[in-house]
N, C-alpha and C positions, 0 to 999 in steps of 0.2 A: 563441485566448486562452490566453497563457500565466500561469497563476494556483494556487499553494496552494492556497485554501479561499475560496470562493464563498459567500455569503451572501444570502439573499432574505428579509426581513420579520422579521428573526431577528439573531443572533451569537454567535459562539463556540459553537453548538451543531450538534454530529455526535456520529455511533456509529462509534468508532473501527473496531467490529467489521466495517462496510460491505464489503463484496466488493469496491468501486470506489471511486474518487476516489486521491488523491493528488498528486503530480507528479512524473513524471522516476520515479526509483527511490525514491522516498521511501517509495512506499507503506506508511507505518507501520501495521498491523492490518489489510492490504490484501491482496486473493490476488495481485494483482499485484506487490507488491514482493519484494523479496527474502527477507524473512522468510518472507511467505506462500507464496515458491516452494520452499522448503527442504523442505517434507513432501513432495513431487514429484522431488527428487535423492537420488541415491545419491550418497559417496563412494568415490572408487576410490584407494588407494594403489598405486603401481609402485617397484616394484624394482629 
């Protein structure tokens, strides 16, 4: 199932804060997206 946001007996309600869900890279407020994987990277500049 490729889907944004799922909804069961309910709508438009989630905790952005969630560890999971999203799609793809989206992961808005998600450990999985790229935001959330940013505290896990270092940047390296070369010369």
């Amino acid at each position: 199932l490729r889907a944004g946001v799922i909804w069961a007996n309910t709508f438009n309600k989630f905790d952005p804060t969630s560890p999971f869900g999203g799609y793809k890279e989206s992961g808005w407020g998600r450990e999985g997206g790229r935001h959330g994987l940013s505290a896990y990277l270092k940047g390296v500049g070369h010369e």
